[in-house]
TISEDREN-319245 format. One record per residue (C-alpha): residue number from 1; residue in one letter; y negated, z negated, x. Coordinates in steps of 0.02 Angstrom, whole numbers, plus 50000, padded with zeros to 5 digits. Example, Ala and Ser with C-alpha at 12.3 -4.5 7.8 and 13.67 -1.06 7.14 Angstrom:
residues 2
REC   num   residuo       y       z       x
REC     1         A   50225   49610   50615
REC     2         S   50053   49643   50684
//
This chain:
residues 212
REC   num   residuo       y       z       x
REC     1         X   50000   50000   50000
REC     2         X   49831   50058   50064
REC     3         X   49689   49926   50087
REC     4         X   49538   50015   50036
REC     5         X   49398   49984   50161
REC     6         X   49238   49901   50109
REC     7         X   49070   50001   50122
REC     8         X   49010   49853   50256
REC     9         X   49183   49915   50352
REC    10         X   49131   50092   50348
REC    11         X   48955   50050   50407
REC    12         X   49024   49947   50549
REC    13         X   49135   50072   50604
REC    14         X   48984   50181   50599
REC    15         X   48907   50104   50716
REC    16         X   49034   50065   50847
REC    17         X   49080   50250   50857
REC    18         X   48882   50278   50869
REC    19         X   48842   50143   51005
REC    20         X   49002   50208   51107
REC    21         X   48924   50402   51084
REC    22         X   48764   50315   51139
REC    23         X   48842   50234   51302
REC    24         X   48921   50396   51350
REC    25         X   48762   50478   51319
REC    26         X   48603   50358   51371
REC    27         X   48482   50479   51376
REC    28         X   48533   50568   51207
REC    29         X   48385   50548   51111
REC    30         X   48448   50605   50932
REC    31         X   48600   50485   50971
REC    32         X   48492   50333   50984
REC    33         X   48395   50369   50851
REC    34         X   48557   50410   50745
REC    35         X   48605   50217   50782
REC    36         X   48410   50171   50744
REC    37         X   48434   50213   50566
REC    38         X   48606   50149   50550
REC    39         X   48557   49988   50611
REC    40         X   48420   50005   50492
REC    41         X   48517   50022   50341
REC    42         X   48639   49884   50401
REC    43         X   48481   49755   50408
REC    44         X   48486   49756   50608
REC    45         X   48286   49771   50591
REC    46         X   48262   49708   50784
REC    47         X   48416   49841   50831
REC    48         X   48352   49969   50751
REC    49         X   48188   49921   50826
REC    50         X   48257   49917   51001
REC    51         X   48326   50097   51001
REC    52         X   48195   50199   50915
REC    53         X   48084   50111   51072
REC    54         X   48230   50188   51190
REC    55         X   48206   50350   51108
REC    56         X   48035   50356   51138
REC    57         X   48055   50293   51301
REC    58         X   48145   50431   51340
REC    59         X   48052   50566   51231
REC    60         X   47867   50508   51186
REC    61         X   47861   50646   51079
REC    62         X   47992   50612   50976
REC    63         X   47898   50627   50799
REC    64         X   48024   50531   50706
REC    65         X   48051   50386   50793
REC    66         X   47871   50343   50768
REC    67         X   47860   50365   50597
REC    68         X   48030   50268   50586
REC    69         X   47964   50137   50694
REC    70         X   47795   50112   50585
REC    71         X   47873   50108   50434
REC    72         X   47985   49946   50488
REC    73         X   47815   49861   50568
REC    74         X   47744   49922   50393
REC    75         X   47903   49833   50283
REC    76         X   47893   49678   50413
REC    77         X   47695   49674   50376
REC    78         X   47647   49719   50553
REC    79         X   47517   49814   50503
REC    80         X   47422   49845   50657
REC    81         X   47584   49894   50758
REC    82         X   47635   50026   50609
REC    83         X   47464   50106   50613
REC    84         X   47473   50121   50793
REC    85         X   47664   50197   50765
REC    86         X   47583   50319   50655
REC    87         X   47434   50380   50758
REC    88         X   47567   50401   50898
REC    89         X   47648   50532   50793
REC    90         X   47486   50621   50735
REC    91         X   47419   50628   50928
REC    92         X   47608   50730   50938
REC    93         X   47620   50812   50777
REC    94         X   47402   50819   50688
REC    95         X   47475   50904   50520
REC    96         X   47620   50777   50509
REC    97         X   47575   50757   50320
REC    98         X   47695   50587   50303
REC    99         X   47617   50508   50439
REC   100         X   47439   50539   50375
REC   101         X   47510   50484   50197
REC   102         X   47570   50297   50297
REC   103         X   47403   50255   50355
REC   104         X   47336   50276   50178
REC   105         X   47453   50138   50131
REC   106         X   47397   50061   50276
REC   107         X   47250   50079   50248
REC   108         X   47266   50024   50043
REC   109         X   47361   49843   50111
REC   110         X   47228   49820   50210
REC   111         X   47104   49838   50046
REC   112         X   46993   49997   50131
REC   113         X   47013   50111   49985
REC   114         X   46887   50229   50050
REC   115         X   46987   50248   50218
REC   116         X   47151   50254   50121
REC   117         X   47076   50415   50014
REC   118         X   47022   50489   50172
REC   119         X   47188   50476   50242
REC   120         X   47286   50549   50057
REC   121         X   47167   50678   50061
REC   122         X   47207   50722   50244
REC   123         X   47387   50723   50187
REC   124         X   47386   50837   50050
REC   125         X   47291   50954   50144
REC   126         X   47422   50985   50257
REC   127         X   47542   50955   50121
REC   128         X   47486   50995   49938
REC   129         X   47666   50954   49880
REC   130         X   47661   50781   49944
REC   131         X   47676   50711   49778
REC   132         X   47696   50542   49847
REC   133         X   47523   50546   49932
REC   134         X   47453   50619   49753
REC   135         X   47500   50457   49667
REC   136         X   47443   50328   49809
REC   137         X   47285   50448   49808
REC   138         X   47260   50388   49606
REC   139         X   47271   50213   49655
REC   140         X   47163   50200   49776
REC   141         X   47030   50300   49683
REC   142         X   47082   50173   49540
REC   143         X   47034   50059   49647
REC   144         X   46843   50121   49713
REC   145         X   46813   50152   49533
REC   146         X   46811   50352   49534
REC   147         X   46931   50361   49377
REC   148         X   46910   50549   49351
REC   149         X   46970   50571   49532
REC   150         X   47116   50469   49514
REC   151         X   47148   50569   49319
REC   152         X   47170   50727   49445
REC   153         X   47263   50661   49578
REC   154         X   47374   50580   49446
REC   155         X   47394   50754   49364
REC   156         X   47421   50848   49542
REC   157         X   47588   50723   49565
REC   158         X   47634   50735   49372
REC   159         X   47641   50935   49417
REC   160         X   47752   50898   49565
REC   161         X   47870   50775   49505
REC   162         X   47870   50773   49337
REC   163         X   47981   50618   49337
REC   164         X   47890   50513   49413
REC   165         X   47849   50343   49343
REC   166         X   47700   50266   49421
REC   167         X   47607   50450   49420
REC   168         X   47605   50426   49227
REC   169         X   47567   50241   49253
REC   170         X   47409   50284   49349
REC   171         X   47346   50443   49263
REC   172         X   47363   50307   49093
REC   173         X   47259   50187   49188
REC   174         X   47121   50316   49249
REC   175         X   47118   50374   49050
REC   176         X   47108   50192   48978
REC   177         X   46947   50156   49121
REC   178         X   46887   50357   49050
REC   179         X   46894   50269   48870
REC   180         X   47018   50394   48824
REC   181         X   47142   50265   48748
REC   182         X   47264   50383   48644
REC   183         X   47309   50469   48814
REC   184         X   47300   50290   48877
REC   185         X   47439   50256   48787
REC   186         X   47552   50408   48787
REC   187         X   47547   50407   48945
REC   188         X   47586   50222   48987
REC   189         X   47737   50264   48860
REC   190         X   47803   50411   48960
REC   191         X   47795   50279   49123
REC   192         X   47892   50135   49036
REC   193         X   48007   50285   48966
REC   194         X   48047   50332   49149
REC   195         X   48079   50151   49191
REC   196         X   47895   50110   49275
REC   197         X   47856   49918   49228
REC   198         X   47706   49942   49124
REC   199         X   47585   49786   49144
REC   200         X   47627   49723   48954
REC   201         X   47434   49649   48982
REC   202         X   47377   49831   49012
REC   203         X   47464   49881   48849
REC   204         X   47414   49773   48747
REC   205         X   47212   49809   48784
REC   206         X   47246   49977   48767
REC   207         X   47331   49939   48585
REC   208         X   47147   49802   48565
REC   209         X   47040   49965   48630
REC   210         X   47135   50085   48491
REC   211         X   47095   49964   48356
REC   212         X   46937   49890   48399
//
């Protein structure tokens, strides 16, 4: 009778064969950063951490690695260190659309909406498909108060991925804050119908604003 192995097996024998392949090959740059994002998925933050450095020890223009390596410093709250990741890539790569799209959220944690715009807008410029970029766009344009900015924006991503949640969240805020409280609604429905957690305190002024 077969035991059937666990996915935690599979992902440790992942990375054995992996750290072997990188120990017969130490300056194989797509190896380590193979293991990198194995580690990362297996929670091995400062592992993962540890070889996307070696990659970029050995490659300082490996793109990937340092948008890999800001996005942990960005999930660990380092935000200095995943800004600096990120600016790393752009001196390699300047139309690196993703990395242009990170500093926005930088930018956004840190509470600089203005910066964070510049940095969406620099992103979908390089990449008008970028619907990811689209939506953060909205917020932060939610956020400095330009509502009929962040009604496009929320549009542009709506376009692109049709299916996506908080695009329909934000394009209902920017309507309610336009005083356009029907669309308000609808569209704070479609969110919640695509799973988006709809503030239920949002809701219900929209509901007050439709029946004031």
């Amino acid at each position: 009778m077969s035991t059937k192995i666990t996915p935690q097996e599979e992902l440790a024998k992942i990375i054995a064969e992996l750290e072997e392949k990188c120990a017969e090959l130490p300056d194989n740059v797509p190896a380590h950063h193979h293991l990198a994002l194995v580690y990362r998925k297996a929670g091995r933050t400062a592992d993962a951490i540890r070889e996307l450095e070696k990659c970029l020890e050995l490659d300082d223009q490996a793109v990937e690695a340092h948008i890999n390596l800001g996005a942990i410093h960005f999930e660990q709250g380092n935000l200095d260190q995943a800004l600096a990741a990120n600016l790393r890539a752009l001196k390699v790569l300047p139309t690196l659309a993703r990395a242009h799209n990170n500093i926005g959220l930088i930018k956004q944690q840190q509470g600089d909406a203005l910066a964070a715009i510049a940095a969406y807008e620099e992103a979908v410029r390089h990449d008008p498909k970028l619907a990811n970029a689209w939506v953060n766009m909205a917020s932060c344009q939610i956020m400095a108060g330009d509502f009929d900015q962040a009604r496009k924006a929320a549009k542009e991503a709506i376009k692109l991925a049709p299916d996506f949640g908080m695009a329909h969240n934000n394009l209902a805020v920017a309507f309610y804050y336009l005083e356009k409280y029907q669309e308000a609604k609808e569209a704070a429905v479609k969110a919640q119908s695509l799973g988006y957690p709809v503030d239920a305190r949002f809701l219900q002024a929209v509901e007050h604003a439709l029946n004031s």
